[in-house]
C-alpha positions as CSV (number, residue, x, y, z in Angstrom):
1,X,0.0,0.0,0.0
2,X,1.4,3.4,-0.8
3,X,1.4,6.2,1.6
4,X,0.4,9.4,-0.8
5,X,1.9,12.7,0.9
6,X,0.1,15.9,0.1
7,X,2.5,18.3,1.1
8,X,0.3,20.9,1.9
9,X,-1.9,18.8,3.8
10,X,1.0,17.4,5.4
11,X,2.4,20.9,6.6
12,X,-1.1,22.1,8.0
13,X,-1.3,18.3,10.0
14,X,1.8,18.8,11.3
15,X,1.3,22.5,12.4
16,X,-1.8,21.4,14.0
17,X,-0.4,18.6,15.8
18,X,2.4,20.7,17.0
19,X,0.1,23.0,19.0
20,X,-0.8,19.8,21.3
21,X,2.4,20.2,22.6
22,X,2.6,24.0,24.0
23,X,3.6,24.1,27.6
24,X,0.0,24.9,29.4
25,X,0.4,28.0,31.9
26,X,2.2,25.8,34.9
27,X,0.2,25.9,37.8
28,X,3.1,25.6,40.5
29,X,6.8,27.2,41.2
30,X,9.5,25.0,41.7
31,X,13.0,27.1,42.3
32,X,15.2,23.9,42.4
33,X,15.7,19.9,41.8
34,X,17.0,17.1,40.6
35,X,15.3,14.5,38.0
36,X,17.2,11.1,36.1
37,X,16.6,8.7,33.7
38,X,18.2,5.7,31.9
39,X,16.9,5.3,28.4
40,X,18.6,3.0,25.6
41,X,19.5,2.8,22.2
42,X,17.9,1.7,19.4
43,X,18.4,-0.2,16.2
44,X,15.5,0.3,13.0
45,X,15.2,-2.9,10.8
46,X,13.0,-0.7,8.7
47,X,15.4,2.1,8.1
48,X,14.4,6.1,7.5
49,X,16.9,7.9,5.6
50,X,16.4,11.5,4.4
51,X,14.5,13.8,6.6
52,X,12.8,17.4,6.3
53,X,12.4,20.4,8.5
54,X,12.0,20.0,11.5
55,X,13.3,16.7,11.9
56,X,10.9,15.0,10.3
57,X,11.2,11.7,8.5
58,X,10.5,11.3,4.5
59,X,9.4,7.7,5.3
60,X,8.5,5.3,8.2
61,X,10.8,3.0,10.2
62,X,10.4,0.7,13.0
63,X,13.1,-0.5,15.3
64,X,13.9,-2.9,18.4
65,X,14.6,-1.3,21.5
66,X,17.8,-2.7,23.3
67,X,17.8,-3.5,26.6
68,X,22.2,-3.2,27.6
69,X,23.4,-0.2,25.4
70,X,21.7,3.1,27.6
71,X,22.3,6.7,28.7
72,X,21.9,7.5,32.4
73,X,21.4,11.0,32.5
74,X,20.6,13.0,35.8
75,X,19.5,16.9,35.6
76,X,19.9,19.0,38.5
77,X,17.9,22.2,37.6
78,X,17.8,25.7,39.9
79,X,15.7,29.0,39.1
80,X,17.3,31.9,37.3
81,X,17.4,34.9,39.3
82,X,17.2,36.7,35.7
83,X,16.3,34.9,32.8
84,X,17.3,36.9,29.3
85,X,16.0,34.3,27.3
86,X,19.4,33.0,26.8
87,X,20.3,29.5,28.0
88,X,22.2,28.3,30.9
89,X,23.5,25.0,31.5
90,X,26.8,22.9,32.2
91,X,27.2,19.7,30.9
92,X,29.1,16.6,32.6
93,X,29.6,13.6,30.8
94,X,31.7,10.7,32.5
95,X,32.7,12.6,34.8
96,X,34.3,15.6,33.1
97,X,33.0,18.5,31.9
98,X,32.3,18.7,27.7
99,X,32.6,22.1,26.6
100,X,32.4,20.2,22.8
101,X,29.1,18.7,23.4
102,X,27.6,22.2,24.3
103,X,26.9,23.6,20.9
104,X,24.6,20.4,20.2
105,X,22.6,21.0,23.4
106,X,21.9,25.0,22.8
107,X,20.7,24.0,19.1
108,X,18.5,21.6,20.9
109,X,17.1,24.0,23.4
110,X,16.6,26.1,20.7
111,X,14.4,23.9,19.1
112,X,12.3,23.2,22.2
113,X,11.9,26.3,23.5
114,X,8.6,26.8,22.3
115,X,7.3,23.9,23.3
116,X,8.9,23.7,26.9
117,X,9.7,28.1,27.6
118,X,11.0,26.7,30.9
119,X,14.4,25.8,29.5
120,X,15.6,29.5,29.9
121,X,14.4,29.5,33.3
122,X,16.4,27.8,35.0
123,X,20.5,26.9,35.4
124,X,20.4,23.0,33.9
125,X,23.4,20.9,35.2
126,X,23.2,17.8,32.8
127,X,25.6,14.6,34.0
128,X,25.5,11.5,31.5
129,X,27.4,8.6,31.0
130,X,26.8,5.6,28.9
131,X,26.7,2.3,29.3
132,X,28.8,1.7,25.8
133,X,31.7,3.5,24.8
134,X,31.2,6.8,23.4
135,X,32.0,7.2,19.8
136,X,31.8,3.3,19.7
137,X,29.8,3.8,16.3
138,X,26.5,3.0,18.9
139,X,23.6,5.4,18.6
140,X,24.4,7.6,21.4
141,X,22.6,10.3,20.4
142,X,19.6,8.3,20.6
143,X,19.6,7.2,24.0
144,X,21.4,10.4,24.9
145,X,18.8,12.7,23.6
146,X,15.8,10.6,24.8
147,X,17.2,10.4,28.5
148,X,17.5,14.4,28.2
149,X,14.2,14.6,27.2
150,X,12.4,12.5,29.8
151,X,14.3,14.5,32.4
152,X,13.0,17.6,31.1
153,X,9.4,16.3,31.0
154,X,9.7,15.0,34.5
155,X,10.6,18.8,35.4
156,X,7.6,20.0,33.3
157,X,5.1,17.3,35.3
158,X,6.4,19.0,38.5
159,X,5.3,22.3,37.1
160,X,2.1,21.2,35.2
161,X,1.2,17.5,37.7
162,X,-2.0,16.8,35.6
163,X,-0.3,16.0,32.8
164,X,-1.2,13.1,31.7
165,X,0.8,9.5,31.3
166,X,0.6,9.6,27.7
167,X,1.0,13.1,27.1
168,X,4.1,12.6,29.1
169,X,5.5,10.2,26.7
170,X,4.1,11.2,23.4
171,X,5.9,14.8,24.7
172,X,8.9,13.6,25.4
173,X,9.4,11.3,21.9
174,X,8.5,14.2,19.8
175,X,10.7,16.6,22.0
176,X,14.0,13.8,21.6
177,X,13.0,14.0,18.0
178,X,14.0,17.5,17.8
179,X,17.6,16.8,19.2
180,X,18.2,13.3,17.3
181,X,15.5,12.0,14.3
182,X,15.6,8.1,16.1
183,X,15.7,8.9,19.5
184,X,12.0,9.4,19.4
185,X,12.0,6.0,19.4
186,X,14.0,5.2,22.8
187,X,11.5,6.5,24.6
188,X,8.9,3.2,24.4
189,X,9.8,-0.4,23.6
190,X,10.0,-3.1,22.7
191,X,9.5,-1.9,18.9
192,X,8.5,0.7,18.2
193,X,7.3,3.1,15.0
194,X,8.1,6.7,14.0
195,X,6.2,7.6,11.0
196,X,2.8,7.9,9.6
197,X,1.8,4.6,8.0
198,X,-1.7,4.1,7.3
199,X,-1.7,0.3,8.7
200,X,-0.4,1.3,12.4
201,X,-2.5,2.9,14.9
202,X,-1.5,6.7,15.4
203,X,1.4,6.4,14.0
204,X,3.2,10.1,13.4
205,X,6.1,12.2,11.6
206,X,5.9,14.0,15.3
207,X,6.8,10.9,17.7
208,X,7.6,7.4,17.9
209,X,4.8,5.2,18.8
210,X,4.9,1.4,20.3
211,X,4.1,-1.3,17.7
212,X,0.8,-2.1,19.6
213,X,0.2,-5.8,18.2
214,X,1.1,-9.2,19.0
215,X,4.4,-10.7,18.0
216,X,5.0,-14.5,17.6
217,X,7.1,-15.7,20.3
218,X,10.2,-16.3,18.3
219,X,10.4,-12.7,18.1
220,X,10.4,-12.4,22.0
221,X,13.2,-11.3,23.9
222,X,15.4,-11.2,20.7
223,X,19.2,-11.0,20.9
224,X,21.3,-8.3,19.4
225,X,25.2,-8.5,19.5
226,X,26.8,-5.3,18.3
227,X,29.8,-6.2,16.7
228,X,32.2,-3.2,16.5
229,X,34.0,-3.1,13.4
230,X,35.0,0.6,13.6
231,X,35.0,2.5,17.0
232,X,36.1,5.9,15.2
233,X,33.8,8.7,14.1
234,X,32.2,8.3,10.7
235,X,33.9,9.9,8.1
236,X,30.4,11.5,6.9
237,X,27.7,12.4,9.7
238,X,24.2,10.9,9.2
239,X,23.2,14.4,9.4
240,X,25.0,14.8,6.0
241,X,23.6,11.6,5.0
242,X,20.2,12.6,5.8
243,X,20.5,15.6,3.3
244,X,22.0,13.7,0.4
245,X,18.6,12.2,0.0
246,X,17.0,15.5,-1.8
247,X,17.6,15.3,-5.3
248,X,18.6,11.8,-4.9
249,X,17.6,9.6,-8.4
250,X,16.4,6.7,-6.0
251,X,14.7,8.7,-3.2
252,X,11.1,8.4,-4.3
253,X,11.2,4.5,-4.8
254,X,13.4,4.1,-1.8
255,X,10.4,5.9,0.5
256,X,7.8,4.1,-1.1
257,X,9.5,0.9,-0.4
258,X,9.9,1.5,3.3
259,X,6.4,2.2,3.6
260,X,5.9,-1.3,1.8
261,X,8.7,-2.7,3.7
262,X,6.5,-1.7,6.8
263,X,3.4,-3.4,5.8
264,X,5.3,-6.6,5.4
265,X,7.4,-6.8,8.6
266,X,4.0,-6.1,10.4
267,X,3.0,-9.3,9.1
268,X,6.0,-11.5,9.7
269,X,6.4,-10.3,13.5
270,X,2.7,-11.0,13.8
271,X,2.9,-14.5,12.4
272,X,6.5,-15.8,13.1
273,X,7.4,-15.7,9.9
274,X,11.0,-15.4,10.5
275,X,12.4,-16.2,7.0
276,X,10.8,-13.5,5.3
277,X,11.6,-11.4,8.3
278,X,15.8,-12.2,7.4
279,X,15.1,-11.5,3.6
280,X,13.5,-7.9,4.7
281,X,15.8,-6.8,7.7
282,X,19.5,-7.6,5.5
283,X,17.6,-6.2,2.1
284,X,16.6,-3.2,4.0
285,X,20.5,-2.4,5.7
286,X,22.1,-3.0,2.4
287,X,19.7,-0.7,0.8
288,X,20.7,1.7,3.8
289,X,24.0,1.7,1.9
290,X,23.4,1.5,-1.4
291,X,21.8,5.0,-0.6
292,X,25.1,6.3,0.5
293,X,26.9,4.4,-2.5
294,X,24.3,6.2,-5.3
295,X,24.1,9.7,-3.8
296,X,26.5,13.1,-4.9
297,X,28.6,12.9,-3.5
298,X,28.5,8.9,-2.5
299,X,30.5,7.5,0.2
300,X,30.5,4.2,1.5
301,X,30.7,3.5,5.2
302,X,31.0,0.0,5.4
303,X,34.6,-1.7,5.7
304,X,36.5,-4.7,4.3
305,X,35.7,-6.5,7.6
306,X,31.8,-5.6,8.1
307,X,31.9,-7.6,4.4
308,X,33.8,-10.2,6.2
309,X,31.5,-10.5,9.0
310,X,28.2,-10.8,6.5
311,X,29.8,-13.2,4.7
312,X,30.6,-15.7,7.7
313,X,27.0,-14.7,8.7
314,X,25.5,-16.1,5.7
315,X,28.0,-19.1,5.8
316,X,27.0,-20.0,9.2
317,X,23.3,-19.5,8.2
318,X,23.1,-22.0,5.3
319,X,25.2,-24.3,7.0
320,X,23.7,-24.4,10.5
321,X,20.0,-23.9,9.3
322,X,20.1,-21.3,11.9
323,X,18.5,-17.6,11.9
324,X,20.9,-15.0,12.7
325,X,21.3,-12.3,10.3
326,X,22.6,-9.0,10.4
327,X,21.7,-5.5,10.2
328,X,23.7,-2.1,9.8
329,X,23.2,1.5,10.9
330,X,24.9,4.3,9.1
331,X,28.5,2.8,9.7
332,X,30.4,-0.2,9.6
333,X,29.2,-1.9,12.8
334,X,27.4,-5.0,12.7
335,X,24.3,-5.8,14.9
336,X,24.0,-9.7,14.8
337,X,20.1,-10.4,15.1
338,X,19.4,-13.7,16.2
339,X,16.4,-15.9,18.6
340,X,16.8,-16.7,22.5
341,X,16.9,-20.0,21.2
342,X,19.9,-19.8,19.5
343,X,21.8,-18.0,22.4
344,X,24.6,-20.1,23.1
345,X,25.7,-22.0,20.0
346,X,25.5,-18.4,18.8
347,X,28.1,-17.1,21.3
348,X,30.9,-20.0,20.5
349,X,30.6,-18.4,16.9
350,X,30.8,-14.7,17.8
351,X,33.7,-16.3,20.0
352,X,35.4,-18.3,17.5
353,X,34.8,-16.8,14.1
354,X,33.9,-13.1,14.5
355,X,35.0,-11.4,17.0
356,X,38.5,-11.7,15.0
357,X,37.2,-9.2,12.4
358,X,35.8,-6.7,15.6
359,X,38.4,-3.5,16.6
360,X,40.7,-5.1,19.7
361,X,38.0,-7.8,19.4
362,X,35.2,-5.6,21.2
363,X,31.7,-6.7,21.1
364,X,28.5,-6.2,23.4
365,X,26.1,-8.5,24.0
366,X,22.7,-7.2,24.2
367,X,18.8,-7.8,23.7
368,X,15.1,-6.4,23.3
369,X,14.6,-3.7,26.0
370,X,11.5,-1.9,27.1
371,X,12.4,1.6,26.9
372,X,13.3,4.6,29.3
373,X,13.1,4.2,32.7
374,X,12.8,6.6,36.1
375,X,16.4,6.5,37.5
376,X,15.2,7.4,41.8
């Protein structure tokens, strides 16, 4: 089924939507505290690339939540004695302080500051760390921007405490949506949607929503090892990425197939269909890619060894009749997708055949999460 986009329809929608979440007058005063949450990363098996203002995807996605690779952040917050409309905040991460990482943050509060006015306010003191290593080609921007954004909405249910639950979380996917495009959805879990498909229940541009159906039980508490091929920085940001995609020959088809590409995986979580599922999550990382390869300027971020490791993955596959396969993000990290049931033989091959293709052999074990969670 195709998803038609009337552009001007689109615009008015999403201005309309938008309004839902303006800060209401807050009905108490709080001059100081302290709020924290823990919210992971995520990896999309049904991938969005190429977005528009403001953050806003060109087509749908849907992605497991992890469970092991998150962002603790904690946000002590205390009341301007002026406010200028300028923004004030420090920012810890791992225990040092990151003038480098302020710029993002101000952009971010930039973009908020309609929707949340407290964020000039108040003196924010934002401490983080993660649970993977930074720069370890793991979406840390993701988890990062989500965990920022909970905390913020747990400051504005102190100063508005009717809010409602799923206010709260709608708020705070569309909010980390307007500092990261997919950490919208690290907000919810297990899987979860950002994009308006016409086959999944208020589904949105605006926020991520939870993939509200049933899935077959092979698809329960599915493994994901992150292999880390490259721990560097990408040589071209998915920012950069992301714009490549206007005027690109194979953008139009591309978004049409995702919409497509989200009909079917609907059906194969739904029915444990896990074949088909393979075919559709390694067709849709290469295509990632091919996306990269085919735009101007191209650039390809795979390496010789992420080939190295889909090839022993397909080896291992036809040999073993097993189900692992693989998926990629915009780098050359591998995330190794695999059943519960397959746990251990799984392992001894990470062990024995893969992890020799991974930087200083560094790989992280990890699963399907359930989203952010209230750090007390």
């Amino acid at each position: 089924m195709k998803l038609i986009r009337n552009k001007y329809l689109c615009v008015k929608y999403i201005d309309l939507m938008t309004e839902d979440f303006k800060e209401p007058i807050p009905s108490l005063q709080v001059a100081q505290g302290s709020v924290a949450w823990q919210t992971p990363s995520n990896i999309a098996l049904v991938k969005y690339w190429g977005k528009r203002d403001p953050q806003l995807p060109e087509n749908p996605s849907i992605s497991f939540t992890l469970k092991n690779c998150h962002t603790n952040t904690k946000v002590d917050f205390v009341k301007r004695t002026i406010t200028d409309g300028e923004f004030s905040f420090d920012i810890i991460f791992e225990g040092e302080k990151k003038e480098a990482f302020k710029p993002k943050i101000q952009k971010f509060f930039e973009r908020i500051q309609e929707y949340v006015p407290f964020v000039s306010e108040y003196h924010f003191t934002i401490t983080s760390d993660n649970s993977f290593p930074h720069s370890s080609g793991i979406a840390s921007s993701a988890s990062g921007m989500s965990a920022l954004s909970m905390c913020l909405m747990s400051i504005e249910k102190q100063l508005n405490p009717e809010i409602s639950e799923t206010y709260f979380y709608r708020k705070a996917s569309f909010l980390a949506r307007l500092g990261s495009g997919s950490a919208c959805r690290s907000v919810k879990g297990n899987l979860v949607v950002w994009g308006a498909h016409p086959e999944i229940a208020e589904s949105s541009d605006l926020y991520g929503v939870p993939f509200s159906e049933e899935i077959a039980p092979i698809f329960e508490n599915y493994q994901d090892t992150i292999l880390l091929v490259d721990k560097g920085e990408k040589q071209v940001s998915s920012t950069v990425g992301h714009q490549l995609m206007h005027g690109h020959p194979y953008a139009a088809s591309r978004f049409s197939q995702a919409v497509e590409n989200i009909s079917k995986i609907k059906t194969f979580l739904k029915s444990g269909a896990i074949k088909e599922f393979i075919a559709l999550v390694e067709s849709e990382a290469l295509t990632l890619h091919a996306m990269m390869m085919t735009s101007q300027p191209y650039f390809i971020l795979m390496k010789p060894n992420t080939l190295e490791i889909i090839n022993k993955i397909w080896a291992y596959r036809a040999e073993n009749d097993s189900n692992i396969c693989f998926t990629l993000d915009a780098g050359a990290n591998v995330h190794l997708l695999y059943p519960e049931n397959e746990k251990e033989k799984v392992h001894s091959f990470i062990e024995t055949e893969l992890s020799i293709h991974c930087q200083n052999n560094h790989f992280i074990h990890d699963e399907l999460g359930y989203g952010a969670k209230e750090m007390k």
